[in-house]
N, CA, C and O atoms as a Maestro MAE file, in Angstrom:
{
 s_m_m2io_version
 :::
 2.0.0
}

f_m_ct {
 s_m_title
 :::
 protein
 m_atom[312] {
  # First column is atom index #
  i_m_mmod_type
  r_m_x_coord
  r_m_y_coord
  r_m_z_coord
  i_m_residue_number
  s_m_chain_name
  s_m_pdb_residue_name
  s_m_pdb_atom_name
  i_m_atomic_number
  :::
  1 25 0.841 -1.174 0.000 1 A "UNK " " N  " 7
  2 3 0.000 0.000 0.000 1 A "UNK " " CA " 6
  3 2 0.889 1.241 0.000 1 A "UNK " " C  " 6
  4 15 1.992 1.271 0.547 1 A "UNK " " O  " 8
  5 25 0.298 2.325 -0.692 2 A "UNK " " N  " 7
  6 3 1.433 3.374 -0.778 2 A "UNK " " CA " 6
  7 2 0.566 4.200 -0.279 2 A "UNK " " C  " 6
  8 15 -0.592 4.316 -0.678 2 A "UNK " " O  " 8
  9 25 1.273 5.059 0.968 3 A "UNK " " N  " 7
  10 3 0.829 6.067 1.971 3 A "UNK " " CA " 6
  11 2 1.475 6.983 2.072 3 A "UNK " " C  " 6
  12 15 1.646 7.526 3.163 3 A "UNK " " O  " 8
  13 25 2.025 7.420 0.936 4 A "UNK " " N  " 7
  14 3 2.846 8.788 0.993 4 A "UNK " " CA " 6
  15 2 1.903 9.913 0.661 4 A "UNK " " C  " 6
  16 15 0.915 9.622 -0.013 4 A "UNK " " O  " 8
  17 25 2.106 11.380 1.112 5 A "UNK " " N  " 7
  18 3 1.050 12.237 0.337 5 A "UNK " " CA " 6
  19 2 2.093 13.022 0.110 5 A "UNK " " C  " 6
  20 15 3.009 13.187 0.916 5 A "UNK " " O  " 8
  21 25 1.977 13.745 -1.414 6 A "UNK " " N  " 7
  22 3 2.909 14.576 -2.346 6 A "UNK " " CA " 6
  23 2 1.861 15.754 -2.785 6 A "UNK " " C  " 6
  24 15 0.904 15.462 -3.502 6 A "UNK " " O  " 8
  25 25 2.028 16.814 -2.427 7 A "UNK " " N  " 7
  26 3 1.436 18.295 -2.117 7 A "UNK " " CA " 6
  27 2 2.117 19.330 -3.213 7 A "UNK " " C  " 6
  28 15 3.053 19.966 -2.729 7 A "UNK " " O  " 8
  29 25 1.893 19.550 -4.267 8 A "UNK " " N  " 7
  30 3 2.546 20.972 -5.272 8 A "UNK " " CA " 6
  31 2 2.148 22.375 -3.487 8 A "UNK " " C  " 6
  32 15 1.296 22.486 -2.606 8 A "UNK " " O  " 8
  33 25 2.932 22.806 -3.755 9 A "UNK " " N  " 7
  34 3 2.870 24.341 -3.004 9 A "UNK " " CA " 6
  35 2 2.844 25.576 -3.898 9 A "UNK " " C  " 6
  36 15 2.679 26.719 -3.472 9 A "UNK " " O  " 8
  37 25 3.074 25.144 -5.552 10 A "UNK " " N  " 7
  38 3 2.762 26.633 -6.214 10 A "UNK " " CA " 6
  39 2 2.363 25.931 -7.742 10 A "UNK " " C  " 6
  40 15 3.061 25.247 -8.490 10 A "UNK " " O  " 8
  41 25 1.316 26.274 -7.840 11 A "UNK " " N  " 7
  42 3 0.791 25.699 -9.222 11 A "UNK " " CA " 6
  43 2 1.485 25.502 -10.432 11 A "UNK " " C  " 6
  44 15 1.050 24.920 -11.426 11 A "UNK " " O  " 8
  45 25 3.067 26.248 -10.225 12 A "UNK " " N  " 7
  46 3 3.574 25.889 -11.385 12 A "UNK " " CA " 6
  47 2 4.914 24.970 -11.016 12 A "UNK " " C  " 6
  48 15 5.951 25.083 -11.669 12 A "UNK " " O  " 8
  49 25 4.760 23.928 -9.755 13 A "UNK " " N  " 7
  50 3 5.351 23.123 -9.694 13 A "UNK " " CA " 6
  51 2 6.453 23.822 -9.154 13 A "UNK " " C  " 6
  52 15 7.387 23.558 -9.912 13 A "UNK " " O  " 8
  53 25 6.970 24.783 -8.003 14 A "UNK " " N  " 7
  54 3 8.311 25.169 -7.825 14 A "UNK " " CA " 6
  55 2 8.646 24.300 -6.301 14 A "UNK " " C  " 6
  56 15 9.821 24.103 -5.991 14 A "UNK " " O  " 8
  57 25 7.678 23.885 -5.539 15 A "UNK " " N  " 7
  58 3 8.210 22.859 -4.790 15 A "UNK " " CA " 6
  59 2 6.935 22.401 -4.183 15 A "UNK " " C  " 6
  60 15 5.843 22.948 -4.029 15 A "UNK " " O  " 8
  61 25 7.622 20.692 -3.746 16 A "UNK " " N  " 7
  62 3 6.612 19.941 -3.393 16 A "UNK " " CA " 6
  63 2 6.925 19.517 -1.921 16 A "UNK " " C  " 6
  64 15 8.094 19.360 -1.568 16 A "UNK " " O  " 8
  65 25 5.818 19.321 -1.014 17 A "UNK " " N  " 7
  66 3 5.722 19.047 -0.072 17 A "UNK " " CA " 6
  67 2 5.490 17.597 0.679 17 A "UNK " " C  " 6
  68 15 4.391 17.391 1.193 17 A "UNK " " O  " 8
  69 25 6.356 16.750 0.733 18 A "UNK " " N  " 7
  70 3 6.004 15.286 0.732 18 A "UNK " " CA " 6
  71 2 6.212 14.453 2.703 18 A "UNK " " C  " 6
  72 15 7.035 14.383 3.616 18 A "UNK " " O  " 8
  73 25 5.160 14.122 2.432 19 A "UNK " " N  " 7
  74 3 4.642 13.191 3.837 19 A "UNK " " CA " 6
  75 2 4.995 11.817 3.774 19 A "UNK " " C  " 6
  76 15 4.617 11.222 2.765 19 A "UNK " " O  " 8
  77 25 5.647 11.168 4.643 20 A "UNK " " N  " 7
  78 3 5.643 9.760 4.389 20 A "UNK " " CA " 6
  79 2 5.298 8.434 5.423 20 A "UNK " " C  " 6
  80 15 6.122 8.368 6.335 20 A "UNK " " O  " 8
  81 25 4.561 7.686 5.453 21 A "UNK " " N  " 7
  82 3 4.235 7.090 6.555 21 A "UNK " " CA " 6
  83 2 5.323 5.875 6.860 21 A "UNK " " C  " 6
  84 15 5.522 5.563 8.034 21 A "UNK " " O  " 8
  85 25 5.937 5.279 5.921 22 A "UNK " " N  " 7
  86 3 7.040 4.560 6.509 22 A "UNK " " CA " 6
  87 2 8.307 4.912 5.583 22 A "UNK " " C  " 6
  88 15 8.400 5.611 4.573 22 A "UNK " " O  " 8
  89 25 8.916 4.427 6.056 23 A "UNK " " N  " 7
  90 3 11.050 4.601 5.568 23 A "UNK " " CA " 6
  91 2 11.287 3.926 4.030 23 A "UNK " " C  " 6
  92 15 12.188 4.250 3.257 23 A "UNK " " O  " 8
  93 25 10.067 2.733 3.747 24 A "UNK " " N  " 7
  94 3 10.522 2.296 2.766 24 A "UNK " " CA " 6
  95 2 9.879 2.879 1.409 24 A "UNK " " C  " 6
  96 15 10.067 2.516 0.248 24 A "UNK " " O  " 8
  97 25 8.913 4.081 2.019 25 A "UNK " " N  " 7
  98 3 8.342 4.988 0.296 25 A "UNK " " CA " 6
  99 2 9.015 5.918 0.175 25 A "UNK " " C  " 6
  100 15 8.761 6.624 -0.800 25 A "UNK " " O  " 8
  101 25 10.173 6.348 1.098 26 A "UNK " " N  " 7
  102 3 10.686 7.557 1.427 26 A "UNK " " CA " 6
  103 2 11.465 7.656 -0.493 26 A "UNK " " C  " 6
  104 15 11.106 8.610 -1.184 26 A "UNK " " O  " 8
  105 25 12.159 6.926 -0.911 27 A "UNK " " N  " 7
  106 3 13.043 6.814 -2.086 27 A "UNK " " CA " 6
  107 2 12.321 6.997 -3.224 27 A "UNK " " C  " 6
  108 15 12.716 7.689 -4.162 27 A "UNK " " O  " 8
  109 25 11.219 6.380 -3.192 28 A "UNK " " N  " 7
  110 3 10.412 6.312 -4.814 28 A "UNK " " CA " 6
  111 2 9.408 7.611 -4.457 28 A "UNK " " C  " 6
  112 15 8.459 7.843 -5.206 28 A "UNK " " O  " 8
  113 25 9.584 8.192 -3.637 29 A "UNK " " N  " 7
  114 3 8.480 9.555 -3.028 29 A "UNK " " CA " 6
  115 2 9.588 10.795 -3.760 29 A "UNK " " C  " 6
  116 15 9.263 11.524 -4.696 29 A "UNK " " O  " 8
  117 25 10.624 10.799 -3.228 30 A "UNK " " N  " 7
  118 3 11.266 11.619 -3.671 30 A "UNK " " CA " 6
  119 2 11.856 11.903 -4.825 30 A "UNK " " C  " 6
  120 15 12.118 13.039 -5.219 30 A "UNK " " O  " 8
  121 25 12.199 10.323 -5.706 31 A "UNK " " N  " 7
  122 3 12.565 10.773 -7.117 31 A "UNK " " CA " 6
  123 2 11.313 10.761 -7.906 31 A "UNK " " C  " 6
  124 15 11.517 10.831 -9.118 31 A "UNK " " O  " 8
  125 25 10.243 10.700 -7.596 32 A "UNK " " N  " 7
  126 3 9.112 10.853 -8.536 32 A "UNK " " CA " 6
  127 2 8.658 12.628 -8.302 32 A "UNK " " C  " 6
  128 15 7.788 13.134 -9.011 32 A "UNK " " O  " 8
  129 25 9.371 13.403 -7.245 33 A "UNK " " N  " 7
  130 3 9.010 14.791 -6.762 33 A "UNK " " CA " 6
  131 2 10.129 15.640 -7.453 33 A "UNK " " C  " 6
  132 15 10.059 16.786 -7.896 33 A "UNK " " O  " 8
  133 25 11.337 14.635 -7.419 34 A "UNK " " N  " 7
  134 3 12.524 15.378 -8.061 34 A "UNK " " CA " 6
  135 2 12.012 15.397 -10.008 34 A "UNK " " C  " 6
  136 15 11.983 16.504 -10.545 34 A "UNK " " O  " 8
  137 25 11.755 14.478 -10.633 35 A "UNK " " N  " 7
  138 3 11.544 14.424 -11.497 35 A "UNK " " CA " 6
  139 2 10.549 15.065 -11.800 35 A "UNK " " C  " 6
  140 15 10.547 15.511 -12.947 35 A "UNK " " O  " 8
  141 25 9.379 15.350 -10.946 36 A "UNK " " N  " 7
  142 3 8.092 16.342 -11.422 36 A "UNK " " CA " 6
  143 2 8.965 18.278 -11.531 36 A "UNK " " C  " 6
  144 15 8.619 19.215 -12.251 36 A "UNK " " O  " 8
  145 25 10.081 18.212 -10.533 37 A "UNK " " N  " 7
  146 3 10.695 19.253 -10.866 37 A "UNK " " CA " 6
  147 2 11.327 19.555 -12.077 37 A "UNK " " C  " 6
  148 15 10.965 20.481 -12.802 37 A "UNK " " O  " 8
  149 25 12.201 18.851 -12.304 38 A "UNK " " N  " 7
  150 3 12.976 18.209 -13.339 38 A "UNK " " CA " 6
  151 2 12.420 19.152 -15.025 38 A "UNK " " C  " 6
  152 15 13.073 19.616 -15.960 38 A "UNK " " O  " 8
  153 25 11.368 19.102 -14.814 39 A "UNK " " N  " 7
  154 3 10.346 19.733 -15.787 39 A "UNK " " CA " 6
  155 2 10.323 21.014 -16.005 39 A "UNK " " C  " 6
  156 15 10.311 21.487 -17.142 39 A "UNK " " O  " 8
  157 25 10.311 21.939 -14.581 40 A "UNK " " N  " 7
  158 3 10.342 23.289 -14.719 40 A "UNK " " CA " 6
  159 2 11.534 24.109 -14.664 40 A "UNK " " C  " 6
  160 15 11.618 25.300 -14.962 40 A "UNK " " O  " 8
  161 25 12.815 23.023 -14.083 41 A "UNK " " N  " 7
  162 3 13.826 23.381 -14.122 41 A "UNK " " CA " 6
  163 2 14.395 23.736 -15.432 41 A "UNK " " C  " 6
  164 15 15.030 24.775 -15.610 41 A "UNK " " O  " 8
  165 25 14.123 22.710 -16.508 42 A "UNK " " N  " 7
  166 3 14.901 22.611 -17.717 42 A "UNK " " CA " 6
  167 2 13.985 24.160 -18.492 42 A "UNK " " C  " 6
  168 15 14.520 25.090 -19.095 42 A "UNK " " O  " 8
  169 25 12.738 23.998 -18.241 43 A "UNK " " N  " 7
  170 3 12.471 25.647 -18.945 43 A "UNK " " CA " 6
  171 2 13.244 26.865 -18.787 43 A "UNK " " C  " 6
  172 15 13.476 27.623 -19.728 43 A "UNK " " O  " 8
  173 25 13.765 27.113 -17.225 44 A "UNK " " N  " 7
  174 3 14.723 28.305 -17.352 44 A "UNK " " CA " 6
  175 2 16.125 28.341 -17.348 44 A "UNK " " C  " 6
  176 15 16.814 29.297 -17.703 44 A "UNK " " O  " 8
  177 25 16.581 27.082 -16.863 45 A "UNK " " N  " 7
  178 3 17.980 27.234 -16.879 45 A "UNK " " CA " 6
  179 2 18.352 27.766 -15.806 45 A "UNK " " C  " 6
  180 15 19.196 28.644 -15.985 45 A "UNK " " O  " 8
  181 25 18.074 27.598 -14.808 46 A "UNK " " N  " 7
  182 3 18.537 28.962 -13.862 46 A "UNK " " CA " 6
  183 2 18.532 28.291 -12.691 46 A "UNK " " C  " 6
  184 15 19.576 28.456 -12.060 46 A "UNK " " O  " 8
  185 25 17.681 27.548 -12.140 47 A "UNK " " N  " 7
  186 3 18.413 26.643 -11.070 47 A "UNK " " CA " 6
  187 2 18.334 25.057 -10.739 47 A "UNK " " C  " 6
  188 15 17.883 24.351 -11.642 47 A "UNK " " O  " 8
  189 25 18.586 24.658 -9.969 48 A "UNK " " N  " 7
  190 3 18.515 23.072 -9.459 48 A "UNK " " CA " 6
  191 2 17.510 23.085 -8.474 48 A "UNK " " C  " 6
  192 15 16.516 23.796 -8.323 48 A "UNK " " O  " 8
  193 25 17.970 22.174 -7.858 49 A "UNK " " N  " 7
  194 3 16.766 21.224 -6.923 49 A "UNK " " CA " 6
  195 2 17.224 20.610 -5.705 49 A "UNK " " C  " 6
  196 15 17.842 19.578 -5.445 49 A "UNK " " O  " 8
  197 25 16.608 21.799 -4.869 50 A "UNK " " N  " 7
  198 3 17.433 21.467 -3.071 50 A "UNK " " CA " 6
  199 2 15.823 20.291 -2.581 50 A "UNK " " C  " 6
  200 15 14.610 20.475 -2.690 50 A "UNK " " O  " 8
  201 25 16.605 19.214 -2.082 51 A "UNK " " N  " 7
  202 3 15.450 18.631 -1.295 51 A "UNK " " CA " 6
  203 2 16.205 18.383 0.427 51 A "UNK " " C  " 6
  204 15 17.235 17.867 0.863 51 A "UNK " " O  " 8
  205 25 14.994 19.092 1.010 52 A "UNK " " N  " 7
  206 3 15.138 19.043 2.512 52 A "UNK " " CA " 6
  207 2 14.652 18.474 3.099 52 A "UNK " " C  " 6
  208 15 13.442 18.341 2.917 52 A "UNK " " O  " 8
  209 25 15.439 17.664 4.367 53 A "UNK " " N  " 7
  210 3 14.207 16.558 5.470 53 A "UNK " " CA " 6
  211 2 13.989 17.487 6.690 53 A "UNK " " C  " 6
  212 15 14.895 17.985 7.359 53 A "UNK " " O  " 8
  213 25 12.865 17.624 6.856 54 A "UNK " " N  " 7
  214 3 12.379 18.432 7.897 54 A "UNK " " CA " 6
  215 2 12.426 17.903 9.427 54 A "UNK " " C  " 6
  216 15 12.757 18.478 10.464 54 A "UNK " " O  " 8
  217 25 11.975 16.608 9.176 55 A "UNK " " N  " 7
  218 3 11.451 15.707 10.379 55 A "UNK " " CA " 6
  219 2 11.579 14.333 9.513 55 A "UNK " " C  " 6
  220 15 11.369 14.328 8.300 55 A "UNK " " O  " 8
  221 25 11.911 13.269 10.183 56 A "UNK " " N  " 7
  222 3 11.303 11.861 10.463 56 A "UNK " " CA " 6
  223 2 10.132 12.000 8.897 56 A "UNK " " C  " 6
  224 15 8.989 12.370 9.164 56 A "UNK " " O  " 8
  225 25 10.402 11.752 7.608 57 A "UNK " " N  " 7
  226 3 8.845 11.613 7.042 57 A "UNK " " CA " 6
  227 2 8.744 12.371 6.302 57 A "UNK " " C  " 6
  228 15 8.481 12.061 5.140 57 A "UNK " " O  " 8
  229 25 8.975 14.114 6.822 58 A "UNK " " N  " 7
  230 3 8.535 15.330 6.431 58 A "UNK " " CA " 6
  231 2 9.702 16.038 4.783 58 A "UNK " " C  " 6
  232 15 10.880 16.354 4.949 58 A "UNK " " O  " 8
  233 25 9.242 16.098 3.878 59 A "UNK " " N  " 7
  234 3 10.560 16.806 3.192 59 A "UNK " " CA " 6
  235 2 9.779 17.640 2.391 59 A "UNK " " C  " 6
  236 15 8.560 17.536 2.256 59 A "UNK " " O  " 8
  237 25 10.498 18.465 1.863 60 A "UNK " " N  " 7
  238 3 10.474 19.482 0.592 60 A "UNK " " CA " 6
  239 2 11.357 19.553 -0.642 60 A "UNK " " C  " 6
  240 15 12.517 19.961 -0.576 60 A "UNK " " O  " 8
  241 25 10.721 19.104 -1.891 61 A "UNK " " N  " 7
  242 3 11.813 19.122 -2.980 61 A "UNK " " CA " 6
  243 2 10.938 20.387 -3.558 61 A "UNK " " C  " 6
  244 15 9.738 20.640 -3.657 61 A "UNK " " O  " 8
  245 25 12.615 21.286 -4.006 62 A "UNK " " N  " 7
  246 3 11.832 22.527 -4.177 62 A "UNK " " CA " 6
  247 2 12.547 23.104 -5.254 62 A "UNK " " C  " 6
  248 15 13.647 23.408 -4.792 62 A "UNK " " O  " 8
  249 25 12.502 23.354 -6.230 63 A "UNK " " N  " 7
  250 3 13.323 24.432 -7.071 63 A "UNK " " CA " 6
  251 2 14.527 26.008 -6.378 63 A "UNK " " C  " 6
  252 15 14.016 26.920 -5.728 63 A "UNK " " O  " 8
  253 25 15.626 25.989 -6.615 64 A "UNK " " N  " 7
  254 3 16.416 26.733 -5.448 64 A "UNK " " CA " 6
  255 2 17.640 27.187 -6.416 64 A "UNK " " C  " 6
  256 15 18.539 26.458 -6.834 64 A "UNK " " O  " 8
  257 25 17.446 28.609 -6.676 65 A "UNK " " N  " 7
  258 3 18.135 29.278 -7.176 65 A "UNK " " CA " 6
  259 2 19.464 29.472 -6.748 65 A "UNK " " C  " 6
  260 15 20.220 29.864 -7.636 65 A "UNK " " O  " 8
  261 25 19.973 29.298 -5.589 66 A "UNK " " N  " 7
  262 3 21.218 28.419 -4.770 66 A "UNK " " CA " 6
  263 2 21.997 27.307 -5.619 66 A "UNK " " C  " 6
  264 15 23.228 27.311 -5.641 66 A "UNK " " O  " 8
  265 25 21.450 26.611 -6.130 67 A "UNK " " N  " 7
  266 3 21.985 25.255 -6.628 67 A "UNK " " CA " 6
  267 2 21.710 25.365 -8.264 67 A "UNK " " C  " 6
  268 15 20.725 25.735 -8.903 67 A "UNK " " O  " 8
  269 25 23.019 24.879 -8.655 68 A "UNK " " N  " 7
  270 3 23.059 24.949 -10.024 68 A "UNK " " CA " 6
  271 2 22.480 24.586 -10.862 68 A "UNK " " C  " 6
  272 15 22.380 23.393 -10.574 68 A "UNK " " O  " 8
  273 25 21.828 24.759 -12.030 69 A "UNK " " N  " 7
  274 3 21.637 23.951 -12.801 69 A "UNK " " CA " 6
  275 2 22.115 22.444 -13.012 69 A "UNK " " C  " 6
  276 15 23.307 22.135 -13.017 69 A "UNK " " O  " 8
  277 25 21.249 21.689 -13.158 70 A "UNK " " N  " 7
  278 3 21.414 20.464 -13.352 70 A "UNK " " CA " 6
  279 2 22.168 19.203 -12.211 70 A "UNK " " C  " 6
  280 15 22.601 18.076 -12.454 70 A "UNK " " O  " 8
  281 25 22.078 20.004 -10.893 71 A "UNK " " N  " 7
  282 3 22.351 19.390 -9.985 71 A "UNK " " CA " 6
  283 2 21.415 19.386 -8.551 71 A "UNK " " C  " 6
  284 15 20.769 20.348 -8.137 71 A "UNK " " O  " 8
  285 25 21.516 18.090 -7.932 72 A "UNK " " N  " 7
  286 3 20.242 18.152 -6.665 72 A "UNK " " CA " 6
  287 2 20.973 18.211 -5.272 72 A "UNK " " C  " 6
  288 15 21.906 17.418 -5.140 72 A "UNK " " O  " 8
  289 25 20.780 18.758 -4.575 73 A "UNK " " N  " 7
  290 3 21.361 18.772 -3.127 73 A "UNK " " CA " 6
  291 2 20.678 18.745 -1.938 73 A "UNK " " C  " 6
  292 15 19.671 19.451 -1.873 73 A "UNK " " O  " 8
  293 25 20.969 18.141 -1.055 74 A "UNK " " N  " 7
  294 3 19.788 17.602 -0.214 74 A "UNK " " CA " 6
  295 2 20.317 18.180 1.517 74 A "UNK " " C  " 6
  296 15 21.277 17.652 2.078 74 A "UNK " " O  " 8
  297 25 19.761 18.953 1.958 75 A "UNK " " N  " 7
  298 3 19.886 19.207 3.553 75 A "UNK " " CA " 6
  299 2 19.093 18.385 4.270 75 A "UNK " " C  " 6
  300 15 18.410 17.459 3.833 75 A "UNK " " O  " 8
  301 25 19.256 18.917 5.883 76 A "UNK " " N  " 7
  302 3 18.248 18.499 6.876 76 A "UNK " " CA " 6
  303 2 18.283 19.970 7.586 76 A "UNK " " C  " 6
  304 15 19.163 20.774 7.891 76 A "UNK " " O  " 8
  305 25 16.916 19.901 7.683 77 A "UNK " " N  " 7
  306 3 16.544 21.492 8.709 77 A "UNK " " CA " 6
  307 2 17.380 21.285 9.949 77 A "UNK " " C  " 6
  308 15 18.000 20.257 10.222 77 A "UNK " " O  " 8
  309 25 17.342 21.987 10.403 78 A "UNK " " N  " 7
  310 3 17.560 22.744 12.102 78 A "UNK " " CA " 6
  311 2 16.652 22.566 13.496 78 A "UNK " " C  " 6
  312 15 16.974 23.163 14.523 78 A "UNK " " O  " 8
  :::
 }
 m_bond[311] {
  # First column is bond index #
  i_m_from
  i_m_to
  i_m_order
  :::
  1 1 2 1
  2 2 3 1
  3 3 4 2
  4 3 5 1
  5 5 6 1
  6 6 7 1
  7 7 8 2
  8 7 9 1
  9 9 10 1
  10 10 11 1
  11 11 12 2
  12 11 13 1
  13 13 14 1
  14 14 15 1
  15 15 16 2
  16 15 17 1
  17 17 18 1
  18 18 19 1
  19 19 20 2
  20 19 21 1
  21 21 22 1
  22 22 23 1
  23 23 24 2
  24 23 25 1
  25 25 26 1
  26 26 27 1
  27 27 28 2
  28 27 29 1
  29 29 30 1
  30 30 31 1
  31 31 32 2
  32 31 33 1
  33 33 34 1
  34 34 35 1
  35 35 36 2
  36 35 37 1
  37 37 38 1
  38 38 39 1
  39 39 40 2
  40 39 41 1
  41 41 42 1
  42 42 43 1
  43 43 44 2
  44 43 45 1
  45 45 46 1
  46 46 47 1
  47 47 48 2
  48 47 49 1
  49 49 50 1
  50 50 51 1
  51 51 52 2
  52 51 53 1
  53 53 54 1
  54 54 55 1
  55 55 56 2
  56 55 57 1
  57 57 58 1
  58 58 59 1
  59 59 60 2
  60 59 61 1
  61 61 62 1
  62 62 63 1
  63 63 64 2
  64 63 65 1
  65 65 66 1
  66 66 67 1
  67 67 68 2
  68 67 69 1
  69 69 70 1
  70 70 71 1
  71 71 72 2
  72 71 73 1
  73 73 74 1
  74 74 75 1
  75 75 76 2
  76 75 77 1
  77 77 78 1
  78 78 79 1
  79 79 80 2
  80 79 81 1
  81 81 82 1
  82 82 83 1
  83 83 84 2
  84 83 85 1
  85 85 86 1
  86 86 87 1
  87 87 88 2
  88 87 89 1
  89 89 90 1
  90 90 91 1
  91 91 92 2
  92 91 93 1
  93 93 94 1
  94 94 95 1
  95 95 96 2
  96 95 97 1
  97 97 98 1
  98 98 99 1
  99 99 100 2
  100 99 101 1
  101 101 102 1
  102 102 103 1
  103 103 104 2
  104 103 105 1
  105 105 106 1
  106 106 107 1
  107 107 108 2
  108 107 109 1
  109 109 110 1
  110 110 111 1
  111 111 112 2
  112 111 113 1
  113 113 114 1
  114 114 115 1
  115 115 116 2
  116 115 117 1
  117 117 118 1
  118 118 119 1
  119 119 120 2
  120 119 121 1
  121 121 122 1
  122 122 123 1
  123 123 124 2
  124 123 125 1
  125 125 126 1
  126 126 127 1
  127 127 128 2
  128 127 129 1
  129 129 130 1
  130 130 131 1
  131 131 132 2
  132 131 133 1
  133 133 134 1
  134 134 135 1
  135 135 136 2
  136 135 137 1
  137 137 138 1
  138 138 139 1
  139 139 140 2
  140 139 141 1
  141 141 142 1
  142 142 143 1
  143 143 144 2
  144 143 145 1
  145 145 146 1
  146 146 147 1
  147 147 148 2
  148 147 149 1
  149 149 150 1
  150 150 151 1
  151 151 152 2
  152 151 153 1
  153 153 154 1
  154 154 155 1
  155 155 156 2
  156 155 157 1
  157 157 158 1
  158 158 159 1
  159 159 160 2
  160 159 161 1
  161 161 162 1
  162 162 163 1
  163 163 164 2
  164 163 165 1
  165 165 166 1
  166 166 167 1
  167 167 168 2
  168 167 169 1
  169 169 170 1
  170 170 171 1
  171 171 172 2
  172 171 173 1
  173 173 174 1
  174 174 175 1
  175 175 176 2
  176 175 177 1
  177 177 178 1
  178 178 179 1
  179 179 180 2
  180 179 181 1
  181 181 182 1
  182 182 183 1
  183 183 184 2
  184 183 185 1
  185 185 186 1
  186 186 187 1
  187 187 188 2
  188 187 189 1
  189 189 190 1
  190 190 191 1
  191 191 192 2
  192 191 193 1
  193 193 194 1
  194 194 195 1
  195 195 196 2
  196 195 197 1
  197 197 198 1
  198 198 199 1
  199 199 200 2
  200 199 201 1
  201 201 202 1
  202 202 203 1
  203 203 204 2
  204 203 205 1
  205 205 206 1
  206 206 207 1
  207 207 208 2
  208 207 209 1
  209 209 210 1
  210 210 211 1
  211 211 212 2
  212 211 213 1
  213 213 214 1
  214 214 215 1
  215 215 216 2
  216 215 217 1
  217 217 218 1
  218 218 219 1
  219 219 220 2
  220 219 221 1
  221 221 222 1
  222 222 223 1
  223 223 224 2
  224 223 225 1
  225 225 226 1
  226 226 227 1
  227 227 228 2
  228 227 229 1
  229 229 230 1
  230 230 231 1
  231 231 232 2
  232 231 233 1
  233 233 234 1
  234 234 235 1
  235 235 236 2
  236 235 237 1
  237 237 238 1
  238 238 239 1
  239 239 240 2
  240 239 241 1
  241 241 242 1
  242 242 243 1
  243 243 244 2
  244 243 245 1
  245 245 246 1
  246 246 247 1
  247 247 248 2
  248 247 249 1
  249 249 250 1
  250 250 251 1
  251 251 252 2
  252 251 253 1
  253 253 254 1
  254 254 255 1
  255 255 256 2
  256 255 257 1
  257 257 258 1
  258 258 259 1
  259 259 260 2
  260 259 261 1
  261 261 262 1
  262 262 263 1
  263 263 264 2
  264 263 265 1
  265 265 266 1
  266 266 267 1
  267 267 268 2
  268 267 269 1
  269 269 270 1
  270 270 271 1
  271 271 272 2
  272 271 273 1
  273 273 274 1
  274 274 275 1
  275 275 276 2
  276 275 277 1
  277 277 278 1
  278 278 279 1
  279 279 280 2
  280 279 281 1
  281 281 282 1
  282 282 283 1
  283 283 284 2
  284 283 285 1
  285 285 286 1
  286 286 287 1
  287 287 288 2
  288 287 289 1
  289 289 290 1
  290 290 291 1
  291 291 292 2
  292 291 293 1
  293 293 294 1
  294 294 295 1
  295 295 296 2
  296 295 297 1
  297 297 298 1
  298 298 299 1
  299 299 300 2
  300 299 301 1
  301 301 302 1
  302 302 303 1
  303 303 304 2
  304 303 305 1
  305 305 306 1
  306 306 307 1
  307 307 308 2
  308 307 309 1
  309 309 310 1
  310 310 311 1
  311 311 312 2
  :::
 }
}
């Protein structure tokens, strides 16, 4: 059963908000969020794709003018 929930936060896809109920959707949650980015990235050229773990579950893959083109970088909050 897949119990992840994947949330757009700006209608044109600049980052997604993803929930996860266990450890083992955590991987196919996130490259299916990276790749929905993947899309709006290549229109401008202008940046990459920071994904952050918030909490246990909690992340954000987000479009991030910080990070280069064509590369993904991944934190953990504070």
């Amino acid at each position: 059963m897949n119990t992840h929930t994947m949330q757009a936060q700006a209608a044109d896809a600049t980052s997604i908000r993803l929930s996860f109920a266990s450890a083992h959707e955590v991987h196919h949650g996130l490259e299916t969020a990276v790749n929905t980015l993947i899309a709006s990235a290549v229109q401008d050229r202008r940046c990459g794709i920071r994904v952050t773990r918030h909490e246990p579950g909690a992340y954000t893959v987000a479009l991030d003018e910080t990070v280069p083109f064509g590369e993904t970088h991944e934190d953990f909050a504070a």
